[in-house]
TORKOL-4160 file (C-alpha; in steps of 0.2 Angstrom, whole numbers, padded with zeros to 4 digits, m for minus):
253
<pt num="1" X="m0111" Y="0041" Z="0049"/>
<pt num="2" X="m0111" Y="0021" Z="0045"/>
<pt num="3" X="m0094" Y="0014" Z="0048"/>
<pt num="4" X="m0087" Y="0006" Z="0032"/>
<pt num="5" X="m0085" Y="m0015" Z="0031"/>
<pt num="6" X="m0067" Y="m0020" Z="0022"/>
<pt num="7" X="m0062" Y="m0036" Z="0014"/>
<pt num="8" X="m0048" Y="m0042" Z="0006"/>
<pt num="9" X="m0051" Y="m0047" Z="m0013"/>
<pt num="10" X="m0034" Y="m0056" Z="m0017"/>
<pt num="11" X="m0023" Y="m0061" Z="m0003"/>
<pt num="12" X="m0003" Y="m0056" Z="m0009"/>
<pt num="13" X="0012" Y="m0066" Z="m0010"/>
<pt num="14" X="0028" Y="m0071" Z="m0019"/>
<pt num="15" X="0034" Y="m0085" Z="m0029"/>
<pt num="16" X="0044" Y="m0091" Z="m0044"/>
<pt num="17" X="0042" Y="m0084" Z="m0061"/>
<pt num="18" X="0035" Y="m0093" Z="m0074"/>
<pt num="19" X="0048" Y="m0097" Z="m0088"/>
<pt num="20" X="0037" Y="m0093" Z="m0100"/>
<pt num="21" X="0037" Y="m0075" Z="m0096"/>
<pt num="22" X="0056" Y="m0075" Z="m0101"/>
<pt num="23" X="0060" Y="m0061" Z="m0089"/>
<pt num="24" X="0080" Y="m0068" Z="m0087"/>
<pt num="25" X="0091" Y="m0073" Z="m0070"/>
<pt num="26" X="0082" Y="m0067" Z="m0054"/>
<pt num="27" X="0063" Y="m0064" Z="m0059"/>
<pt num="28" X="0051" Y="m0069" Z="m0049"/>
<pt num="29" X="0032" Y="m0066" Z="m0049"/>
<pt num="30" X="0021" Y="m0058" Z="m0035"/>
<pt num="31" X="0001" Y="m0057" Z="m0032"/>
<pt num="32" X="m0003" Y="m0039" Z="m0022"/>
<pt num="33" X="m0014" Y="m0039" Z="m0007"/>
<pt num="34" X="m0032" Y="m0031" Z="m0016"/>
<pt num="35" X="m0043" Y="m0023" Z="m0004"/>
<pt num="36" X="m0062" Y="m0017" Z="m0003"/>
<pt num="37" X="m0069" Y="m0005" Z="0007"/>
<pt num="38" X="m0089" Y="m0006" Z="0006"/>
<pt num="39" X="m0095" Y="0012" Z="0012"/>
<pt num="40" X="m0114" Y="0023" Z="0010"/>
<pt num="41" X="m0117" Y="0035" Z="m0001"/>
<pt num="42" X="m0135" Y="0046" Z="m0003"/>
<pt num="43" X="m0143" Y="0027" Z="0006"/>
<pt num="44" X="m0133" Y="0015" Z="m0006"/>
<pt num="45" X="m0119" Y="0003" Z="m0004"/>
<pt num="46" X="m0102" Y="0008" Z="m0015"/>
<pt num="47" X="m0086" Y="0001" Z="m0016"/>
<pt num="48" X="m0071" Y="0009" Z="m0014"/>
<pt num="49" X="m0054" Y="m0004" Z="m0021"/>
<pt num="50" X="m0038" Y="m0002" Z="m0013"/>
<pt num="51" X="m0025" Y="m0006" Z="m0026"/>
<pt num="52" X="m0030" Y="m0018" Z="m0040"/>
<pt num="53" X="m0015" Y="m0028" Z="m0039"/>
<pt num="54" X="m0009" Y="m0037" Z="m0056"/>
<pt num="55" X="m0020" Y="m0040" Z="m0070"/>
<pt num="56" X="m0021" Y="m0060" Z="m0065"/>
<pt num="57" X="m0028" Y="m0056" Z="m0051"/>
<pt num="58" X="m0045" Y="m0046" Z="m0061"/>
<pt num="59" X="m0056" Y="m0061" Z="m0061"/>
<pt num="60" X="m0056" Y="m0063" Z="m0043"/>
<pt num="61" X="m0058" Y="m0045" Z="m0040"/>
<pt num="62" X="m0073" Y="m0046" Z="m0051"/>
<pt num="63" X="m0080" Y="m0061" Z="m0042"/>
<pt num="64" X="m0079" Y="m0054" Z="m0025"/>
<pt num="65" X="m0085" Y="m0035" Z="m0030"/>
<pt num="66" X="m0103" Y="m0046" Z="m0038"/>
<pt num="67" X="m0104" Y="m0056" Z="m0022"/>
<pt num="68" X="m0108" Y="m0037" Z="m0014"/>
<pt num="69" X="m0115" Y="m0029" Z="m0026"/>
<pt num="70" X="m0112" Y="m0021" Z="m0047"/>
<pt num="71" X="m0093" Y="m0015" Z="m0054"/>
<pt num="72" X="m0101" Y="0002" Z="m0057"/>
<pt num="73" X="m0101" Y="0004" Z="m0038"/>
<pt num="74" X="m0083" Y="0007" Z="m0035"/>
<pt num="75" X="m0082" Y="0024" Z="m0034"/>
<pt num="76" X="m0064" Y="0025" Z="m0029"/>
<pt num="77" X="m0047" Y="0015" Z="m0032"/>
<pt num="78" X="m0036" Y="0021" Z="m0016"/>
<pt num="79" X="m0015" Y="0018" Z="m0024"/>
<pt num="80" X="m0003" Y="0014" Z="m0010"/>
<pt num="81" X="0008" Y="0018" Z="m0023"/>
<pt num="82" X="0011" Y="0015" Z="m0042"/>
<pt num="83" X="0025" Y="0001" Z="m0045"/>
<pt num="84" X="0020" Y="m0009" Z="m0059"/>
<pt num="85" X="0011" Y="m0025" Z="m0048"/>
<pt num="86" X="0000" Y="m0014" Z="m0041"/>
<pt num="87" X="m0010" Y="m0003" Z="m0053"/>
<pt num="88" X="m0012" Y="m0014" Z="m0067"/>
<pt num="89" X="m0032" Y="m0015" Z="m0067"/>
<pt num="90" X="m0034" Y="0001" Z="m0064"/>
<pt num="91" X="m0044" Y="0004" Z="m0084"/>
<pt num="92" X="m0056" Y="m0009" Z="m0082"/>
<pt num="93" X="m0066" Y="0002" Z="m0067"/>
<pt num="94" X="m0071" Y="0017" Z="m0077"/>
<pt num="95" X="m0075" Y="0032" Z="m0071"/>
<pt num="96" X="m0068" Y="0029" Z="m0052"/>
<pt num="97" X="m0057" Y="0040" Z="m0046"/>
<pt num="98" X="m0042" Y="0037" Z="m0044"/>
<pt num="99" X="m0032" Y="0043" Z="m0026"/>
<pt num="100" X="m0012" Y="0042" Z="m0027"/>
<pt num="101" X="0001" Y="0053" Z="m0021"/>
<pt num="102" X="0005" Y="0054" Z="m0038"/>
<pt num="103" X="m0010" Y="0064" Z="m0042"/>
<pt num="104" X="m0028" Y="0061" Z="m0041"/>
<pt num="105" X="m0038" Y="0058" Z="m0058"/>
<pt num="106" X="m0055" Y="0053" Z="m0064"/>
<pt num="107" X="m0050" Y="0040" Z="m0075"/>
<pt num="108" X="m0058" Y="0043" Z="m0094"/>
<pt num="109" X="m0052" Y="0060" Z="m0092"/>
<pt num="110" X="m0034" Y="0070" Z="m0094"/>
<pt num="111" X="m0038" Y="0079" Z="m0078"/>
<pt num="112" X="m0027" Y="0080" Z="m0062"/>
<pt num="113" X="m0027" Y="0084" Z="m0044"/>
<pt num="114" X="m0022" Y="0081" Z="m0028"/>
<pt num="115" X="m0029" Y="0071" Z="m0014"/>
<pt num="116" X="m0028" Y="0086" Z="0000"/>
<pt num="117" X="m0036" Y="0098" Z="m0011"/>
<pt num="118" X="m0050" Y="0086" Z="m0014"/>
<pt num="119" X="m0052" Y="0079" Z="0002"/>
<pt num="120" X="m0044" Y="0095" Z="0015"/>
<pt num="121" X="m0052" Y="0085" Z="0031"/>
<pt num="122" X="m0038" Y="0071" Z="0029"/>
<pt num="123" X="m0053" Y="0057" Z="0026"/>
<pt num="124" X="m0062" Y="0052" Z="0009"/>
<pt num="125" X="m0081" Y="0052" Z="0009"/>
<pt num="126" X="m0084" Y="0045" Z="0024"/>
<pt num="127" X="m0074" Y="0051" Z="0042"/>
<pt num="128" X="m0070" Y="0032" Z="0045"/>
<pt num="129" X="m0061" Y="0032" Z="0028"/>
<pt num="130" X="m0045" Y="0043" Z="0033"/>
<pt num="131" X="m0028" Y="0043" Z="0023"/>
<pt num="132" X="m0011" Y="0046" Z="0026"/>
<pt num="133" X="0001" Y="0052" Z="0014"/>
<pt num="134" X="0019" Y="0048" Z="0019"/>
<pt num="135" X="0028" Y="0053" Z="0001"/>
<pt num="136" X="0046" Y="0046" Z="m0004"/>
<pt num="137" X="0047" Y="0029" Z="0007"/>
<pt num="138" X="0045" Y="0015" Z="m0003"/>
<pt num="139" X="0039" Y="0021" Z="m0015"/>
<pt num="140" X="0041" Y="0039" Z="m0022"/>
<pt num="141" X="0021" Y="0042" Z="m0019"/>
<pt num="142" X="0018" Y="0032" Z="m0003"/>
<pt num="143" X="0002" Y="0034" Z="0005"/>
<pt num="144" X="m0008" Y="0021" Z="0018"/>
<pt num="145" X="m0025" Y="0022" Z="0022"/>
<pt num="146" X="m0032" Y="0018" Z="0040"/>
<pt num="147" X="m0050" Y="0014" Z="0041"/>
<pt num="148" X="m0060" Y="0013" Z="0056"/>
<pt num="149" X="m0073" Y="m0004" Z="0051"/>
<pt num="150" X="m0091" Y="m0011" Z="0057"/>
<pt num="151" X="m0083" Y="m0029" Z="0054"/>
<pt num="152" X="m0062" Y="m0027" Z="0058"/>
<pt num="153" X="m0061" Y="m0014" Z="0069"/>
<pt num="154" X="m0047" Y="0000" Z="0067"/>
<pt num="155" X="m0037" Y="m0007" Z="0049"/>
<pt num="156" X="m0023" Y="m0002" Z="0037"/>
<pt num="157" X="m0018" Y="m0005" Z="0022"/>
<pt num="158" X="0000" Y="m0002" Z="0021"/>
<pt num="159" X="0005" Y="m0007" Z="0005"/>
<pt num="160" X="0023" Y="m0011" Z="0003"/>
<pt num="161" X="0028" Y="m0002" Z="0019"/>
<pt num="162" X="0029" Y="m0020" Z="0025"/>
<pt num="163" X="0031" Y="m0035" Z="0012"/>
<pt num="164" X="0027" Y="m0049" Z="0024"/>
<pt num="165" X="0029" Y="m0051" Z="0038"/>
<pt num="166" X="0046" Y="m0058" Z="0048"/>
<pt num="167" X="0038" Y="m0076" Z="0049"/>
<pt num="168" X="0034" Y="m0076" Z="0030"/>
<pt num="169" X="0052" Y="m0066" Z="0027"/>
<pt num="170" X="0066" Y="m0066" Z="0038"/>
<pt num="171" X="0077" Y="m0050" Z="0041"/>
<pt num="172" X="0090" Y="m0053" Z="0028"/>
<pt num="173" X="0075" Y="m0056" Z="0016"/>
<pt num="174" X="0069" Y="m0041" Z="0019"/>
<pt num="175" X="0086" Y="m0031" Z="0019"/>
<pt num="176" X="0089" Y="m0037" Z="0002"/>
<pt num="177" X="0071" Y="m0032" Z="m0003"/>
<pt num="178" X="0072" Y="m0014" Z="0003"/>
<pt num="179" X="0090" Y="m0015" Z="m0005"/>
<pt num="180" X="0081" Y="m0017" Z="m0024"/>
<pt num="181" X="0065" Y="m0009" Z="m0022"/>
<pt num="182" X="0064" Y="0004" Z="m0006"/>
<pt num="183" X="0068" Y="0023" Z="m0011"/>
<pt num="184" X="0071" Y="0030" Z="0006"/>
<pt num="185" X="0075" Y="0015" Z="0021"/>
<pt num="186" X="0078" Y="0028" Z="0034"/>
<pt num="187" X="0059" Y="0035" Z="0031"/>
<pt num="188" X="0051" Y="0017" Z="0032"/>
<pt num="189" X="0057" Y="0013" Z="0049"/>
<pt num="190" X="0052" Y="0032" Z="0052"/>
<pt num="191" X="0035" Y="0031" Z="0046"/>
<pt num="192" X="0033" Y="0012" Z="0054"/>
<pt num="193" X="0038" Y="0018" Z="0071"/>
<pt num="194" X="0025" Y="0033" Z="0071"/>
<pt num="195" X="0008" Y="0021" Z="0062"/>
<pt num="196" X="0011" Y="0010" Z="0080"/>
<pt num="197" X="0013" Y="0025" Z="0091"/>
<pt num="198" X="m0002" Y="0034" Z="0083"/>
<pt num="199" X="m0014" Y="0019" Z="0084"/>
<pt num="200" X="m0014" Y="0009" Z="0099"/>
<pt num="201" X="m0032" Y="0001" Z="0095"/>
<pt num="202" X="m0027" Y="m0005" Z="0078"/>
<pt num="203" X="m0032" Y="m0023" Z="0074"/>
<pt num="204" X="m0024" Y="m0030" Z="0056"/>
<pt num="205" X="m0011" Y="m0020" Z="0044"/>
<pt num="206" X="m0015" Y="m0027" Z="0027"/>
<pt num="207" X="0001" Y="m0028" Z="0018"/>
<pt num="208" X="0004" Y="m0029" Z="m0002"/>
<pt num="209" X="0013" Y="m0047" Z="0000"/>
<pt num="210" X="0007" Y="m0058" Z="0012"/>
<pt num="211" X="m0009" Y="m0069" Z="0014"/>
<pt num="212" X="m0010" Y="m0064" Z="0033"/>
<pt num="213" X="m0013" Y="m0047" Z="0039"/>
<pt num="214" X="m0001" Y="m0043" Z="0054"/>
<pt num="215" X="m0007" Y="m0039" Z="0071"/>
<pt num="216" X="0001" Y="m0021" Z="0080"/>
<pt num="217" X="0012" Y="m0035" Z="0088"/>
<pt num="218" X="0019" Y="m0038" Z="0074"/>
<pt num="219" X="0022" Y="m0022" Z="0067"/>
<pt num="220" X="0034" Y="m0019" Z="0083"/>
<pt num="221" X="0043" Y="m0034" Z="0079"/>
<pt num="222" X="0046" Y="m0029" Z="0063"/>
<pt num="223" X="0049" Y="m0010" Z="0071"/>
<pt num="224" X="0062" Y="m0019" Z="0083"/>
<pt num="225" X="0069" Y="m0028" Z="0071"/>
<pt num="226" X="0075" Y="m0014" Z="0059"/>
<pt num="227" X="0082" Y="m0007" Z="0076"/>
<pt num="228" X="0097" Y="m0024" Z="0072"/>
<pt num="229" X="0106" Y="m0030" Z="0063"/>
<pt num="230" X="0107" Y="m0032" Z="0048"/>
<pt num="231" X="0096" Y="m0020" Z="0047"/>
<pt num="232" X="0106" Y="m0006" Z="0057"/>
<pt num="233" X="0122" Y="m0010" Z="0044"/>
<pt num="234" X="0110" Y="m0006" Z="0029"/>
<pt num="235" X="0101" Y="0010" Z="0035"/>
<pt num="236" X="0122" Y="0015" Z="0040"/>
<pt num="237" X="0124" Y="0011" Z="0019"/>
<pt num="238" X="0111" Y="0021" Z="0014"/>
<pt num="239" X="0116" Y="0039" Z="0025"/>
<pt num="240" X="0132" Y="0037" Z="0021"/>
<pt num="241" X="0126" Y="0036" Z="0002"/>
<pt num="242" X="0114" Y="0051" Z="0004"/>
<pt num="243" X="0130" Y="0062" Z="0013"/>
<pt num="244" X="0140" Y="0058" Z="m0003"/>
<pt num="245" X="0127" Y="0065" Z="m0013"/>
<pt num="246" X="0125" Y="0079" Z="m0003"/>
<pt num="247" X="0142" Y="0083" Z="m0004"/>
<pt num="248" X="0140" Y="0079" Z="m0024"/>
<pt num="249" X="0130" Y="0094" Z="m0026"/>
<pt num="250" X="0135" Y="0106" Z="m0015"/>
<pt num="251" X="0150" Y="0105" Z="m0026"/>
<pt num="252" X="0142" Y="0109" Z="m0041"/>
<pt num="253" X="0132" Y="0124" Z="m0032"/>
């Protein structure tokens, strides 16, 4: 089976919010790392769209899908997860199917699935095209793929496992992102700590908020990192918060 090519269609990153969008105190505005996976199928090339970002981003997704070949030949969107920069071109490929831990659909229809009972070998249509679904970390419905490429060698795309990273946000940067938009802090630095160990030969982690990809060596960084301060105070936080809960309910039981 032919290995897959990958590219990266929008490149992500953060910035100021433009007034205009009169969004109040602390808005800000993002573009999400979209990437494309170009696989064969049956003897022709089709696409697969990992995340389509937000809907600003659509014309350059467009542009770089027609430098490769036709829109109808995405086949699949592959979700790292569904907060709202994400998803938000999702309607314009029709008739893709769409892979999220969330559920699986055929977009154009009210049907639903899930991703293993689809796909029960781990990988999606092609054996270099494997993913991994990781549930409640940042996201409720967290899933990474890892694709085995002709052009990059071993990849992931991470999604918001990783915003950026530690030269493009520091530390406390990070904290106080995982603070507002990470569900479960403890299971990040889980996850993080078992993607190095499982794939010594990995090349790039395409994240959802950087231009750069990061190298393994970076990921251990960033591993070793959440091992500190301040990190170490916040994962502290958020036990201690989780045992209150706990007590909460067993209370109530």
């Amino acid at each position: 089976m032919a290995k897959p090519k990958v590219y990266i269609l929008e490149k992500g990153g953060f910035g100021e919010s433009d007034h205009q969008a009169k969004l109040g105190d602390g808005a800000y505005s993002c573009v999400t790392t979209v990437g494309l996976i170009e696989y064969e199928k049956e003897g022709e090339n089709k696409f697969m769209l990992v995340d389509t970002g937000v809907a600003s981003s659509l014309e350059n997704i467009k542009k770089g899908i027609l430098e490769l070949g036709k829109i109808e030949d995405v086949t699949h969107i592959l979700m790292t997860h569904y907060d709202q920069d994400h998803p938000q071109s999702n309607s314009f490929f029709k008739n893709s199917l769409v892979i999220s831990g969330a559920g699986t659909a055929r977009q154009g229809t009210p049907s639903f699935g899930s991703v293993e009972a689809l796909y029960p070998n781990g990988f999606i249509e092609n054996e270099n095209i494997k993913f991994v679904n990781v549930g409640r970390t940042h996201s409720r419905d967290e899933m990474y793929y890892v694709v085995d490429s002709e052009n990059e060698g071993l990849v992931i795309f991470a999604g918001d496992l990783m915003f950026a990273p530690l030269t493009e946000l520091d530390a406390p940067t990070q904290v106080t992102f995982d603070k507002g938009f990470t569900i479960d802090v403890v299971k990040k630095y889980i996850v993080l700590k078992e993607m190095y160990e499982k794939y010594p030969e990995l090349k790039k982690i395409f994240v959802g908020h950087s231009r750069t990809p990061l190298t393994r060596e970076n990921l251990k960084e960033y591993i070793d990192a959440m091992g500190k301060e301040p990190y170490t105070s916040y994962m502290k936080e958020f036990i201690s918060e989780l045992r209150k809960r706990v007590d909460e309910y067993e209370k109530i039981v």
